[in-house]
PASEBA-1860 file (N, C-alpha, C; in nm, 3 decimals):
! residues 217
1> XXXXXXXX> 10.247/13.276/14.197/10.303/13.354/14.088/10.231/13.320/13.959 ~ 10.180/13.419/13.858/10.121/13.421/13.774/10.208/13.352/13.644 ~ 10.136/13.229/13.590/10.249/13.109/13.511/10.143/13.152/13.339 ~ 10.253/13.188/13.290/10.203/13.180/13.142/10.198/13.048/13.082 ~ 10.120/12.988/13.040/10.105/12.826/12.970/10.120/12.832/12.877 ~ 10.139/12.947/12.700/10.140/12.897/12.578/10.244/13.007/12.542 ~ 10.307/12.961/12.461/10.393/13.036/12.382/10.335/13.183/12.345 ~ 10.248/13.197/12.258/10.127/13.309/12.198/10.125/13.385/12.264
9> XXXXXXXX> 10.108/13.402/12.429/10.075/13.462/12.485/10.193/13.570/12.578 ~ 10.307/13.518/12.553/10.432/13.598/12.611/10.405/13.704/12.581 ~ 10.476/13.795/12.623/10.477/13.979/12.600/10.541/13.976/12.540 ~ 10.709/13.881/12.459/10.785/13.947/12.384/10.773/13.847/12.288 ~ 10.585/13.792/12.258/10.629/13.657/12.179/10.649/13.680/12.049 ~ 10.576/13.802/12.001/10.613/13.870/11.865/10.720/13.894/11.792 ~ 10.818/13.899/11.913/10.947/13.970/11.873/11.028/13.900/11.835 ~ 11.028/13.711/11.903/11.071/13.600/11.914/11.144/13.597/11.781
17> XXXXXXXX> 11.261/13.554/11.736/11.321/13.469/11.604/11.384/13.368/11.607 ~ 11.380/13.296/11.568/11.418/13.121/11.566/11.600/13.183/11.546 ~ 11.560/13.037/11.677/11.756/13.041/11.704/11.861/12.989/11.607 ~ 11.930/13.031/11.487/12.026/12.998/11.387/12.122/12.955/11.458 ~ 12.186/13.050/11.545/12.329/12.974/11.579/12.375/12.888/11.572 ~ 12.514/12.855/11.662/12.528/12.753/11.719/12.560/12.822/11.898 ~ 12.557/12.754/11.991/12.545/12.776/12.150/12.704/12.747/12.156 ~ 12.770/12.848/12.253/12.900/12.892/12.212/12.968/12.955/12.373
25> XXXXXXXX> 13.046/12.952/12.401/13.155/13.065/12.510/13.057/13.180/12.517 ~ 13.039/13.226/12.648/12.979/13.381/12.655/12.874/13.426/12.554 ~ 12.794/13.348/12.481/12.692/13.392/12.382/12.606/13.471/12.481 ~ 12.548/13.557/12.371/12.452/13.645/12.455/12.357/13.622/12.341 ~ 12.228/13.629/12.385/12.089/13.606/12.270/11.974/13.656/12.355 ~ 11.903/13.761/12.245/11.777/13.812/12.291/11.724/13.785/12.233 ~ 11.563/13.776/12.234/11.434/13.751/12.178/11.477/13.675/12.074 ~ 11.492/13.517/12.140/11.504/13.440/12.020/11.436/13.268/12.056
33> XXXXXXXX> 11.398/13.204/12.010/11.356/13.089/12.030/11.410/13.009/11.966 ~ 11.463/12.904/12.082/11.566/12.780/12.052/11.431/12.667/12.041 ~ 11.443/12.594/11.974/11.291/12.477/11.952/11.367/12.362/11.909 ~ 11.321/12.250/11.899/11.340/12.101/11.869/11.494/12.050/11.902 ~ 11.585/12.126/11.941/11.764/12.116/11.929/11.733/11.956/12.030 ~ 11.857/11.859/11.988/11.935/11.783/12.088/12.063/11.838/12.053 ~ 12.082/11.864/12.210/12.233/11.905/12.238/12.343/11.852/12.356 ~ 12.378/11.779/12.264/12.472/11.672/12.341/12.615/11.705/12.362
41> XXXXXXXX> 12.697/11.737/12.476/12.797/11.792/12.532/12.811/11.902/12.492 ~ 12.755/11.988/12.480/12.741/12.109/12.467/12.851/12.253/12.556 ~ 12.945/12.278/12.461/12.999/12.333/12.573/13.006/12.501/12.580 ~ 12.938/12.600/12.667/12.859/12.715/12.620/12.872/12.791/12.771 ~ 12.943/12.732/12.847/12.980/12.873/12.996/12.980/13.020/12.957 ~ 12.879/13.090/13.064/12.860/13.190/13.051/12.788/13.252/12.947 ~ 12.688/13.188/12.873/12.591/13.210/12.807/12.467/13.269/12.869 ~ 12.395/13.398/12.806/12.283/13.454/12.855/12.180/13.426/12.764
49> XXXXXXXX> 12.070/13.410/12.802/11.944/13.382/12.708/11.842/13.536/12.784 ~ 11.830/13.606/12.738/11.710/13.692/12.780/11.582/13.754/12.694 ~ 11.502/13.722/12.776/11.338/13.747/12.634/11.304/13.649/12.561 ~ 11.341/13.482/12.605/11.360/13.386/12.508/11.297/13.303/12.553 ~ 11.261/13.209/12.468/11.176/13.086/12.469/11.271/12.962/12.418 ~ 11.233/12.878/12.536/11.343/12.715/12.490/11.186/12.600/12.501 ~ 11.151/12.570/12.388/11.074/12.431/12.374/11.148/12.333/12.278 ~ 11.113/12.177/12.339/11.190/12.071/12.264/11.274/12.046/12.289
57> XXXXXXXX> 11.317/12.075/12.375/11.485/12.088/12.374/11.558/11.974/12.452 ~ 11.666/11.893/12.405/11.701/11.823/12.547/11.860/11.867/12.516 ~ 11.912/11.891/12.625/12.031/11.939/12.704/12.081/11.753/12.748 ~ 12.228/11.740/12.673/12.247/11.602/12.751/12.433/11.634/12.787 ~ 12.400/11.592/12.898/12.560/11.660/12.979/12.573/11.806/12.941 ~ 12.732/11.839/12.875/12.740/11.990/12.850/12.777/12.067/12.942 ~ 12.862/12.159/12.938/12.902/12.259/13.065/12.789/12.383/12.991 ~ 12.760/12.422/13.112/12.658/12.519/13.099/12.680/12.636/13.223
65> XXXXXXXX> 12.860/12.654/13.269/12.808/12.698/13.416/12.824/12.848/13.400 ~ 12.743/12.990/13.495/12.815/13.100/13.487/12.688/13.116/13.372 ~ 12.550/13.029/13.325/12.486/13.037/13.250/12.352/13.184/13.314 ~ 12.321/13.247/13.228/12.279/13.327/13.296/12.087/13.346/13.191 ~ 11.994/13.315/13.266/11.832/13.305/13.188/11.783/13.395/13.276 ~ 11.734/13.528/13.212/11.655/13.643/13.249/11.505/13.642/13.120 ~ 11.424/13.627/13.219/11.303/13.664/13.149/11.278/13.500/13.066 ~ 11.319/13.384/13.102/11.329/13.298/12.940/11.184/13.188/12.999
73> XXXXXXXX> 11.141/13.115/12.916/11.011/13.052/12.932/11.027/12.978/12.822 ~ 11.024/12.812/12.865/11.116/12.713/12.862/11.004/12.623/12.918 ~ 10.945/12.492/12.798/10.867/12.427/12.793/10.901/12.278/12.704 ~ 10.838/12.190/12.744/10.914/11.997/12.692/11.016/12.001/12.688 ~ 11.161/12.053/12.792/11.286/12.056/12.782/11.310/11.932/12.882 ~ 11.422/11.841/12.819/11.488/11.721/12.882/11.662/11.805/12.938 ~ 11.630/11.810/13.077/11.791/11.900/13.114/11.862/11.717/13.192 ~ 11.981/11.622/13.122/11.992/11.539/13.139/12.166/11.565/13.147
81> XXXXXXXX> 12.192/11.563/13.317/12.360/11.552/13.319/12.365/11.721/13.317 ~ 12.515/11.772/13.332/12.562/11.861/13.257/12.573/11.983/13.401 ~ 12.654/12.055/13.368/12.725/12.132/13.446/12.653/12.285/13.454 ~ 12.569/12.279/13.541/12.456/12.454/13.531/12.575/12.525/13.666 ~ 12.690/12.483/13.706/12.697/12.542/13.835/12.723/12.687/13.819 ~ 12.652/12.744/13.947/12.668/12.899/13.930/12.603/12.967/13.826 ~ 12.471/12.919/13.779/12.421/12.975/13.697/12.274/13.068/13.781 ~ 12.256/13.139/13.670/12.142/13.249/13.689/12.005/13.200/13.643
89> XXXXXXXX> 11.932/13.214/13.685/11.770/13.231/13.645/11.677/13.297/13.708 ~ 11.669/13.422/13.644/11.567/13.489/13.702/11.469/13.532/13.594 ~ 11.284/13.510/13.695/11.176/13.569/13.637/11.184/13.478/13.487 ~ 11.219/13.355/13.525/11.195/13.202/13.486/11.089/13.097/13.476 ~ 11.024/13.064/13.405/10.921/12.967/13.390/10.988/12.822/13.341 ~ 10.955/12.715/13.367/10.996/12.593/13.319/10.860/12.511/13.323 ~ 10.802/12.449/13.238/10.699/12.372/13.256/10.725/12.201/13.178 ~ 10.651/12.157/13.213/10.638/12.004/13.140/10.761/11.967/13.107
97> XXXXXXXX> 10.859/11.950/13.232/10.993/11.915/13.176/11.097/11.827/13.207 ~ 11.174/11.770/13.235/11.288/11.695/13.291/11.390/11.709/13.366 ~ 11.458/11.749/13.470/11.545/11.770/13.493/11.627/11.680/13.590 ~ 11.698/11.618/13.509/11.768/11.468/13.573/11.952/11.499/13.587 ~ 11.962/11.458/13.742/12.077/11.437/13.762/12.174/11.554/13.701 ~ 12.124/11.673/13.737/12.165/11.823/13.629/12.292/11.877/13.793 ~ 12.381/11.931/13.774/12.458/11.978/13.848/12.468/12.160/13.904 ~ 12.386/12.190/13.963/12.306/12.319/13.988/12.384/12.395/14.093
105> XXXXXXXX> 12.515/12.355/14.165/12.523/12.392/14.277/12.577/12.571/14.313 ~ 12.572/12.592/14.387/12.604/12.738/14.386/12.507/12.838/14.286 ~ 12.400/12.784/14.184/12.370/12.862/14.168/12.265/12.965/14.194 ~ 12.207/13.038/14.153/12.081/13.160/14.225/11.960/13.162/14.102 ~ 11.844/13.146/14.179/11.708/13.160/14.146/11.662/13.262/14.186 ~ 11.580/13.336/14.110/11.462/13.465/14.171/11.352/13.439/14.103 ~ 11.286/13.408/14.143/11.139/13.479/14.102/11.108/13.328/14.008 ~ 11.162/13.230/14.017/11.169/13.118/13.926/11.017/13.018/13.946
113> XXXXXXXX> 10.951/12.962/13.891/10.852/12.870/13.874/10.870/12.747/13.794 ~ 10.864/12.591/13.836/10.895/12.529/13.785/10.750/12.458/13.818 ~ 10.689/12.430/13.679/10.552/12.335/13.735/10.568/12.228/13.593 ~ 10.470/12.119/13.691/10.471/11.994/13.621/10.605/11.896/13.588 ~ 10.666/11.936/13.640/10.826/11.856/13.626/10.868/11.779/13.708 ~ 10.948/11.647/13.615/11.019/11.534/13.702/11.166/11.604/13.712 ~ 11.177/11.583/13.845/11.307/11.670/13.887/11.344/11.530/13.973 ~ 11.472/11.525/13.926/11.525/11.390/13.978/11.681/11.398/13.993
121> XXXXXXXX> 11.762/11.392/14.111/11.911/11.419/14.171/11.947/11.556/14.144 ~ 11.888/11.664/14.098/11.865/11.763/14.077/12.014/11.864/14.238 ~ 12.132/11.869/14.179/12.199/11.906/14.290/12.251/12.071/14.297 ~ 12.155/12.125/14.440/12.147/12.208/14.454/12.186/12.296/14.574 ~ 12.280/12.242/14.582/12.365/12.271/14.698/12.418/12.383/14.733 ~ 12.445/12.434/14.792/12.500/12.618/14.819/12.421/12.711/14.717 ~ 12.294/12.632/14.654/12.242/12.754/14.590/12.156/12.834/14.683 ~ 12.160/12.973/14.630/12.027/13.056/14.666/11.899/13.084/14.608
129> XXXXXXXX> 11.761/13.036/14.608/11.628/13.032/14.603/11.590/13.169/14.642 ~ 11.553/13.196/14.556/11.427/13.344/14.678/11.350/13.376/14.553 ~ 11.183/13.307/14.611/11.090/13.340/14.546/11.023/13.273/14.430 ~ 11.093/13.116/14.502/11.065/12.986/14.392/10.992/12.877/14.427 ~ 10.928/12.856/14.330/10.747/12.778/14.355/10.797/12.650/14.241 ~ 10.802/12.546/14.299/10.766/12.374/14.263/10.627/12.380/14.259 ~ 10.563/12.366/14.157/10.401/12.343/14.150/10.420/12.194/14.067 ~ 10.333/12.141/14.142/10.262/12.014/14.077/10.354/11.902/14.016
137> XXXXXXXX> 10.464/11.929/14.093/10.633/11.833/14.028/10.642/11.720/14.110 ~ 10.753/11.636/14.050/10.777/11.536/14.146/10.943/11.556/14.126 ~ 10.989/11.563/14.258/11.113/11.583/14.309/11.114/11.488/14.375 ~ 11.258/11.409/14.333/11.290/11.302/14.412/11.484/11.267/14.440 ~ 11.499/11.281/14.572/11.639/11.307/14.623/11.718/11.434/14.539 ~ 11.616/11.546/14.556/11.717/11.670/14.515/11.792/11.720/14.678 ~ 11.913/11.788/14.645/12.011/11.769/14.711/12.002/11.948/14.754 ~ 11.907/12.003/14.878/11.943/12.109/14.877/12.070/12.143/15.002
145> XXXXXXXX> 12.135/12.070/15.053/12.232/12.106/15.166/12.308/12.247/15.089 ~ 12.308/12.308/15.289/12.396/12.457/15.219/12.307/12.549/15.157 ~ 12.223/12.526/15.094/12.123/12.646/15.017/12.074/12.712/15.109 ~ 12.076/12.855/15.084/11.966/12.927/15.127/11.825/12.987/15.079 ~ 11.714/12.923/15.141/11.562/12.853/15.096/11.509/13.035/15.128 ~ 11.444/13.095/15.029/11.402/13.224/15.058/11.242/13.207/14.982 ~ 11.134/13.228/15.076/11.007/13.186/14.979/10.978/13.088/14.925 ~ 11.010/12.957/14.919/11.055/12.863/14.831/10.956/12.791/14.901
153> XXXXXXXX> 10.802/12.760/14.783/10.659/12.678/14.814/10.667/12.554/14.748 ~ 10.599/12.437/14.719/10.580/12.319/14.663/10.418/12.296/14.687 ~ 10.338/12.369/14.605/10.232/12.372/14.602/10.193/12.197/14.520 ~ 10.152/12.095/14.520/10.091/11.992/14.423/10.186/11.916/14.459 ~ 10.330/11.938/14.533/10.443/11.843/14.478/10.471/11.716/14.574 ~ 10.521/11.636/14.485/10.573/11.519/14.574/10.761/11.521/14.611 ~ 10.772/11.532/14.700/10.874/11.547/14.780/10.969/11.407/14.820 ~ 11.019/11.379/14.778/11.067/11.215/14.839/11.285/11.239/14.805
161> XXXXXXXX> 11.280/11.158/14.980/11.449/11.183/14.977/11.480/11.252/14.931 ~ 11.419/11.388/14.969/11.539/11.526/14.988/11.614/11.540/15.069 ~ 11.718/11.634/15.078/11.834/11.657/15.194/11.841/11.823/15.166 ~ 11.804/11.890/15.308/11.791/11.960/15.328/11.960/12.015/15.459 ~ 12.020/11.951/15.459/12.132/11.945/15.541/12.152/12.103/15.568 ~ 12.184/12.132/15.668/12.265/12.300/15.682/12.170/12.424/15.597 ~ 12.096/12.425/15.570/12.044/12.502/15.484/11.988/12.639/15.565 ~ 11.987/12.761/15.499/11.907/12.846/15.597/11.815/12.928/15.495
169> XXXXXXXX> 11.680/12.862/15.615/11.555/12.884/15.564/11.488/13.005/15.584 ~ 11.371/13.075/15.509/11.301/13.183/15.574/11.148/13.175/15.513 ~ 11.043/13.143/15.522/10.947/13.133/15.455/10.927/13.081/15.358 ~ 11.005/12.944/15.452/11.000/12.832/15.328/10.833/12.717/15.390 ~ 10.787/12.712/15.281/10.639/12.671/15.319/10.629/12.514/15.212 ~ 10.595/12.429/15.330/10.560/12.267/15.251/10.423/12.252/15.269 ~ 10.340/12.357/15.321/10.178/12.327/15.315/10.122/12.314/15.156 ~ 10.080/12.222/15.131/10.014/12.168/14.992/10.114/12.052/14.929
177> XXXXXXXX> 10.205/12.049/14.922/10.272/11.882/14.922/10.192/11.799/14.931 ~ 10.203/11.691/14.822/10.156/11.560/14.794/10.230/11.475/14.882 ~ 10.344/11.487/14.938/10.438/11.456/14.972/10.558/11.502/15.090 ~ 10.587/11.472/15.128/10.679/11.527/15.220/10.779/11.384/15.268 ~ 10.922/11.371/15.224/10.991/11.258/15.276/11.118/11.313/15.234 ~ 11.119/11.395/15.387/11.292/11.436/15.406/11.397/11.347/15.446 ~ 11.491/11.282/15.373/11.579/11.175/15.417/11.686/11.251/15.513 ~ 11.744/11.392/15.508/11.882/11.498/15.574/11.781/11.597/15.595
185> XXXXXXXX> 11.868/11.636/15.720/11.806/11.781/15.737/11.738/11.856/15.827 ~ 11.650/11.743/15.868/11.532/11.803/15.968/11.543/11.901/16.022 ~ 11.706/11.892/16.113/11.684/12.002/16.223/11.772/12.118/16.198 ~ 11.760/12.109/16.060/11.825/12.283/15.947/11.677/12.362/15.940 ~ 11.547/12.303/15.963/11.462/12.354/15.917/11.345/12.451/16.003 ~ 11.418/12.506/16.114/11.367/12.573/16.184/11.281/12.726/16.106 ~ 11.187/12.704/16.154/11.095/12.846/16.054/11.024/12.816/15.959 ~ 11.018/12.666/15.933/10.923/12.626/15.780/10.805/12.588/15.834
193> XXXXXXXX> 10.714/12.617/15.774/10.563/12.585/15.748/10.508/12.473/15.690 ~ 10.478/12.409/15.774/10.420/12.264/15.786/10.273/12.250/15.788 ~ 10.155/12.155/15.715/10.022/12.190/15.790/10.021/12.040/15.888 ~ 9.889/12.037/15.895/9.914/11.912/16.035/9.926/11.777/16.038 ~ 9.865/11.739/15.899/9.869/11.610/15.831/10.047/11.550/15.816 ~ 10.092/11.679/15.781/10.251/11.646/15.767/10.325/11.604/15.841 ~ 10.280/11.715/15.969/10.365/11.709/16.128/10.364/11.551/16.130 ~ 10.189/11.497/16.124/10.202/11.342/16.130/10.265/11.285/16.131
201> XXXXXXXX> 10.266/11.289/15.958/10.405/11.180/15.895/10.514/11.205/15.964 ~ 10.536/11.317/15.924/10.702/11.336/16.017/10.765/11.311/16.142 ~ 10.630/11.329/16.229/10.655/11.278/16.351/10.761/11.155/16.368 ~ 10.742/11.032/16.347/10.875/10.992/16.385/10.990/11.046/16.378 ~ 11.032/11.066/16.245/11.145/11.131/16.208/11.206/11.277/16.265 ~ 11.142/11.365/16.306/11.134/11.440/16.451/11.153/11.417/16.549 ~ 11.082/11.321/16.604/11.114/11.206/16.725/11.309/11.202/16.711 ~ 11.322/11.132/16.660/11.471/11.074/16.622/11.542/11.180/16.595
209> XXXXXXXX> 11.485/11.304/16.533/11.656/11.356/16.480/11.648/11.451/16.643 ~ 11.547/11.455/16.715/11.552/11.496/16.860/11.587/11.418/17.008 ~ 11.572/11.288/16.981/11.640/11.190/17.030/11.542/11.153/17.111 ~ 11.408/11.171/17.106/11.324/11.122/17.169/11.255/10.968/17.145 ~ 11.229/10.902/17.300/11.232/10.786/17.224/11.074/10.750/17.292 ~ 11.027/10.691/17.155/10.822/10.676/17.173/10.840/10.531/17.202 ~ 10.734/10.508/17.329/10.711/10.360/17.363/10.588/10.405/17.407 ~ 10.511/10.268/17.382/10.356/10.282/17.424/10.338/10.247/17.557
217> X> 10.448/10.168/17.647/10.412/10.159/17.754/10.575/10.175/17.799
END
């Protein structure tokens, strides 16, 4: 998916106006750019951002759920704690960013790209994915049990103690991973794309969640 890298270059970057508000119940905001904010418990359910740009930003706890980002492109953001459940993002960019221990569950991605990011307890449970690319991130014990994985690549990424529990997959592809270290899950993952170096590694852990048992003699 084609990743815009600078602000300048958006299609609606002209239109952009620096965000006055304050982040509120059901706010709705177009073509506006939120920049430098710390926003600490923030409480703003059911807020839409569309045509918008978020740089600087750190998000610390905060209910955020029922949050809905169409079109937004969202760069040096710290997302730390805080309640995204059931939120929206579609035709989403996130780059160079943080996202720690953020509470994601139930919600839906389309068309989303997240590159260069430490994504860490990241819980994403009963959400739906379709058409979302991890480039060049490091994810570590994100929690996808229950999700349904639609398109969903990790081109560059390092992968460590994920849980993939119950999940149903469809062209979900781990070829290009730095990484691959599924702690849950294995045998939710029927239909994913593996290259051969991986199978490797995994091999034990295949072995076992199949009950096969390797002896050399």
């Amino acid at each position: 998916m084609p990743v815009v890298h600078d602000l300048a270059s958006l299609p609606y970057a002209r239109h952009l106006q620096p965000f006055r508000g304050e982040l509120g119940h059901d706010g709705d905001h177009t073509e506006v750019h939120l920049d430098g904010a710390e926003l600490d418990e923030v409480q703003a359910p059911g807020t839409r951002f569309g045509e918008s740009a978020i740089t600087g930003v750190t998000f610390s706890g905060g209910t955020f759920d029922h949050v809905r980002l169409d079109d937004v492109w969202m760069s040096r953001c710290r997302w730390i704690g805080g309640d995204w459940a059931e939120s929206q993002l579609l035709d989403t960019t996130i780059l160079d960013s943080v996202l720690a221990g953020v509470q994601s569950y139930r919600s839906y991605w389309r068309r989303v790209v997240v590159q260069s990011c430490k994504v860490d307890s990241l819980n994403l449970r009963g959400a739906k994915l379709q058409d979302v690319e991890f480039r060049d991130c490091d994810l570590t014990e994100v929690d996808f049990g229950d999700a349904t994985l639609i398109g969903v690549t990790f081109p560059g990424s390092a992968i460590r103690r994920a849980r993939f529990n119950k999940v149903t997959a469809k062209k979900l592809d781990f070829r290009g991973a730095r990484e691959l270290d599924i702690a849950q899950g294995w045998d939710a993952l029927r239909g994913a794309t593996i290259d051969g170096s991986q199978l490797a590694e995994a091999a034990p852990a295949l072995a076992h969640v199949l009950g096969i048992v390797v002896k050399d003699r």
